[in-house]
N, C-alpha and C positions, 0 to 999 in steps of 0.2 A: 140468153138475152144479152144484146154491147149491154156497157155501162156506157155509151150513148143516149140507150134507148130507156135507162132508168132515170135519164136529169129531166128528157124531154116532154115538156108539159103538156098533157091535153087541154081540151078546149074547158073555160073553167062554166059555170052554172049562171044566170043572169043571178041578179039581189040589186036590191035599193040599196039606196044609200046611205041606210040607215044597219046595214047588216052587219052582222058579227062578222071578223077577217075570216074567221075559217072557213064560211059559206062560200068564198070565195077559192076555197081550195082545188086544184084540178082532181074532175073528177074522172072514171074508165079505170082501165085494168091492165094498161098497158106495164106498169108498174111503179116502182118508189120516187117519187120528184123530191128533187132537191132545194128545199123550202130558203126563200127569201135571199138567192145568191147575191154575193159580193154585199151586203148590208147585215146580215145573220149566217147564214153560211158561207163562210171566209177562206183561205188559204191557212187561218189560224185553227186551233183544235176548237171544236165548239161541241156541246154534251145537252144530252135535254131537252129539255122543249115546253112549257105548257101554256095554255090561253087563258085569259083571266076570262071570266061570264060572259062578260059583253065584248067580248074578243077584240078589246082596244089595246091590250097589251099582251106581250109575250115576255116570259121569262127563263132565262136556260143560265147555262154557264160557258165561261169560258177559260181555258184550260192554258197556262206556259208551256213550251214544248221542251219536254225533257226525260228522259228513261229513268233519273232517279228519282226516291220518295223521302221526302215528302214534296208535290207538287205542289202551287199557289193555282188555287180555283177561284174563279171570282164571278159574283153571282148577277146577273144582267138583267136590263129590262130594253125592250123595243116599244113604240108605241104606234100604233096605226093610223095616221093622219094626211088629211089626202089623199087618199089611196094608196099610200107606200107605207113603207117601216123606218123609224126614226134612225139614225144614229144611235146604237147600243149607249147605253148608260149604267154605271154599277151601282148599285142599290148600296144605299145610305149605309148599311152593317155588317158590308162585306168589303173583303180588297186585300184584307189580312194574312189571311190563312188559307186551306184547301175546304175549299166549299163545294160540294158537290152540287147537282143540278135538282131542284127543286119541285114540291107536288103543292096545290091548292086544293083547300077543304073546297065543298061540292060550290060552297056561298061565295069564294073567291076570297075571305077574310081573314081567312089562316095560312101561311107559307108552312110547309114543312123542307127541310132542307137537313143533310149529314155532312156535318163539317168536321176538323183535328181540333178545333180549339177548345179549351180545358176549361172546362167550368168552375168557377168558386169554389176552394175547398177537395180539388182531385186532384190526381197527381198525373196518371196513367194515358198519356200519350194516343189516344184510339181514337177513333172513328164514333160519335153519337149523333142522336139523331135533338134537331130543335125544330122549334116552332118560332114564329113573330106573327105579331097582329095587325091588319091594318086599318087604320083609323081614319078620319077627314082629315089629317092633317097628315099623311101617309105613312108608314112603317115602321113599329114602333122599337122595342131591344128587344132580341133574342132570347129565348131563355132555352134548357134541355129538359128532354121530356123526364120527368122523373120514373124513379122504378115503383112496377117492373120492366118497363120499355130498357131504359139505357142501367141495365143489368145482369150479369155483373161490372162492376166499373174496369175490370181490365180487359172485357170482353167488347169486339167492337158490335156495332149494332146501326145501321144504316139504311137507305132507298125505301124510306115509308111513306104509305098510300091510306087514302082514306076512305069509309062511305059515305053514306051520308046521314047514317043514325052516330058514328063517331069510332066505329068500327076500324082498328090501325092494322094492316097489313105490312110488314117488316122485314129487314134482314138480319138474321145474326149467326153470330159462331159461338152463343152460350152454351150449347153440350158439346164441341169438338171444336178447339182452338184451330183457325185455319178451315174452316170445313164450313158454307157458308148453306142455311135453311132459311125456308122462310117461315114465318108467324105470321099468328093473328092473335090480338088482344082486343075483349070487348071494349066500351065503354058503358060503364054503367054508376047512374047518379054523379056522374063527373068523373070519375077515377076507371082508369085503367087498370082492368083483370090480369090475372096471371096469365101469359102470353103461351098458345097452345102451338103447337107447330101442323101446320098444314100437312094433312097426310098423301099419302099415294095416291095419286096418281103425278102430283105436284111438286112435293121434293120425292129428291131419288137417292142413289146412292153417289150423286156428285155434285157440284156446288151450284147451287139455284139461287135464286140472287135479285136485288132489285124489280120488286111485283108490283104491279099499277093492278088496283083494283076497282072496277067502275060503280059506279053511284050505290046501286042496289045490289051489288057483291052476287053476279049471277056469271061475271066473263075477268078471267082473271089471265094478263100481260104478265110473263114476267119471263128472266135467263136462267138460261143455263150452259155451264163451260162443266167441260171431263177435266182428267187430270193431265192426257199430254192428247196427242193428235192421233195416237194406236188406236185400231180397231178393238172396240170392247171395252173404253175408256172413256169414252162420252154417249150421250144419249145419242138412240137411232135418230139419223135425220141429220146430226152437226155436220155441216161442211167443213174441210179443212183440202190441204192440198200441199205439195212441195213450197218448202221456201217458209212453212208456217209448223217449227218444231212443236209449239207450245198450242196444248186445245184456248182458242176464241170464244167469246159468250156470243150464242144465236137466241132468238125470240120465241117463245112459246106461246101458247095462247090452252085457257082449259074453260068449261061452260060448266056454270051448276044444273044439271039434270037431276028431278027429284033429290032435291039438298044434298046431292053430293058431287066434287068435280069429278067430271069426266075426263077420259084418258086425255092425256096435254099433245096436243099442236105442233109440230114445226111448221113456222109455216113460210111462205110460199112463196109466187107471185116476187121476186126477185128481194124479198125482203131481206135474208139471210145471205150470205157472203161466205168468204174462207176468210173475210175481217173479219173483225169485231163489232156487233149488234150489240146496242145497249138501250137504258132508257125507254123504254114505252110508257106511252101516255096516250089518251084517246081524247080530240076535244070535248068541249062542253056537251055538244050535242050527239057526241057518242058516234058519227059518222068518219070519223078521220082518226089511222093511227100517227100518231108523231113516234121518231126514233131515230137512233144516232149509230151511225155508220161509219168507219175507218177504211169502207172500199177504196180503193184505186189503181192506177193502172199494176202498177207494181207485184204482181204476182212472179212465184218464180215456178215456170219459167214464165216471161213475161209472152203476149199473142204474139207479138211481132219485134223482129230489131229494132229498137231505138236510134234515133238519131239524137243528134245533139239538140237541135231545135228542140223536135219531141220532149228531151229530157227537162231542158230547163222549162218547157210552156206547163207540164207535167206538173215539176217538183217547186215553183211558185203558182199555183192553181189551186181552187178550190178541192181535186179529186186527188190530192196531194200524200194523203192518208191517214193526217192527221184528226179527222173526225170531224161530219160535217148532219146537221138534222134534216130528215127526210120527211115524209108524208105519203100515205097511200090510204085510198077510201078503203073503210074496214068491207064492204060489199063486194071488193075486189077479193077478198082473202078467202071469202069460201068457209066460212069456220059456224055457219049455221046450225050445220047438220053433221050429227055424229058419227064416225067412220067408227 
C-alpha cells in the first residue's frame, strides 16, 4: 500500500449535529487516515490521541524535536466547534516537563498521564505515572498514583489505561531494570492491589509496553519492540527494513476468550510500518483505533530518487517522520475472530 493511500480519506458516515467527532471518522478499509492535518497532525512531532465522551475534545501530546533525553512534552487539548478543531491549547498543568500522552477514565473525569517530574519528597529522576480531575471549573493539580502502581520509586512505571470498574493496566520495568511488562492492578474499595503482570500470550520475552485497555477489559492494544532488528529478536510479524538498525515498537491487539487473552495480534491493514507505532486508544464508542505513527517517506532505500523539490515539500510536511496520529475503523482490522 503508497503512503498516499494511507492519508486518503474515505467517504465519512452522515450524523447530526449534535454528534460525537469521532462518528465523523472516515470510515472503509482502505487503511490508517491521517487525523485532523495541519490543525493536530503538524509537520511537528505529535503522540496520542484520546476523545473526551461527548467527543468535543481531543487530547494528545506534543513532542520538541530532538534525539537527546530528557525531551519537553507538553500535553494538548483541541476542541470541536463548527465543525473543525480549535487551535491546540496546553492544558493548565503542563508545559514544564516531559509529559507523555494521556488515557481518560471511561466517565471522561480522570486524565491519567506519565510524566519525569518528581513528586514531593523523591529524589529519583524516572518516569511515573499521575492522575488529575476534572471539575466545573476545569482541571484541577496533579497528583502520582501512590504504591503499588508508581513502585519501586527508582523504577520507571508509565502508559496506564483503565476500565471501567477501576481496573489500571500499566507499564513497568519493576522486575528487570530496562526490560519493559505490562501489569494489571485491581481496584478494590479504593485502593490499588498488588500489581500482577499479564501473562503469555501478552508479555513475552521483549519489551511490551504502553497497553490501552477497553471499558470491559475483553480487547487489549498494546506494543511491542525486540531488542535490535535481527531475526529472532522481535516478535513474529514486526516489520523493520534497511536504514532501521534499532527494533521500532508495532501495535498488537489480544481478545479475552473464556477469561483468558488469546494469542496477540500484529496487525494489519497498513497499520504497522518499519517506523515507529505507538499509542493506541480506541474511541469512546469502541469503533475507531487512534495511533501514532513516525511513517515517512524516508526509508533507506528510499522508492524513488529524490529531488530537491521532493526533499524539502517532504522534510517541512506533515509525513516528515516526526510522529503524526492516525485513525482506522477497528472493523477494518479483522481481529474478531481467532486464528
Amino acid at each position: 500500500m503508497s503512503l498516499l493511500a494511507l492519508v486518503v480519506a474515505n467517504p465519512t458516515r452522515a450524523a447530526g449535529p449534535e454528534s460525537p467527532s469521532y462518528e465523523l471518522l472516515p470510515m472503509g478499509t482502505a487503511g490508517p487516515h491521517l487525523f485532523a492535518e495541519g490543525m493536530i497532525s503538524t509537520p511537528d512531532a505529535e503522540a496520542g490521541g484520546v476523545f473526551s465522551p461527548d467527543g468535543r475534545e481531543f487530547y494528545f501530546a506534543k513532542f520538541n524535536p530532538t534525539t537527546t533525553f530528557p525531551r519537553i512534552g507538553l500535553l494538548c487539548v483541541s476542541r470541536w466547534q463548527n465543525g473543525k478543531w480549535t487551535t491546540p491549547e496546553v492544558l493548565p498543568f503542563s508545559g514544564k516537563y516531559l509529559d507523555f500522552p494521556p488515557r481518560l477514565s471511561t466517565d471522561g473525569k480522570t486524565m491519567y498521564f506519565t510524566s519525569s517530574r518528581v513528586p514531593p519528597g523523591m529524589k529519583a529522576h524516572v518516569l511515573r505515572i499521575w492522575k488529575v480531575e476534572k471539575t466545573k471549573e476545569g482541571w484541577g493539580e496533579p497528583e502520582p498514583l501512590p504504591a503499588p502502581i508508581n513502585a519501586p520509586e527508582d523504577h520507571w512505571n508509565w502508559g496506564a489505561s483503565v476500565t471501567k470498574d477501576g481496573t489500571l493496566y500499566f507499564t513497568s520495568d519493576r522486575e528487570e531494570a530496562g526490560r519493559a511488562k505490562i501489569y494489571r492492578s485491581r481496584m478494590v474499595n479504593g485502593s490499588y492491589q498488588d500489581p500482577e503482570k499479564v501473562p503469555e500470550p501478552v508479555n513475552s520475552k521483549f519489551n511490551d509496553y504502553d497497553p490501552f485497555i477497553n471499558a470491559d477489559e475483553t480487547i487489549l492494544f498494546f506494543v511491542s519492540a525486540g531488542d535490535d532488528a535481527g531475526a529472532g529478536h522481535h516478535r513474529d510479524g514486526t516489520l523493520f527494513t534497511g536504514g532501521y538498525p534499532y527494533a521500532r515498537g508495532d501495535i498488537y491487539v489480544s481478545r479475552k476468550v473464556d477469561g483468558k487473552w488469546a494469542e496477540a495480534r500484529h496487525l494489519e491493514r497498513g497499520v504497522n510500518t518499519v517506523a515507529d507505532e505507538d499509542f493506541p486508544a480506541l474511541t469512546p464508542d469502541g469503533k475507531q483505533l487512534v495511533f501514532t505513527s513516525e511513517r515517512s517517506l524516508f526509508t533507506v532505500p528510499v522508492a524513488h530518487k529524490l529531488t530537491m523539490d521532493e526533499l524539502e515539500r517532504e522534510l517541512h510536511g506533515p509525513l516528515n517522520g516526526q510522529g503524526n496520529i492516525y485513525t482506522i475503523p477497528v472493523e477494518a482490522l479483522d481481529i474478531k475472530k481467532e486464528k
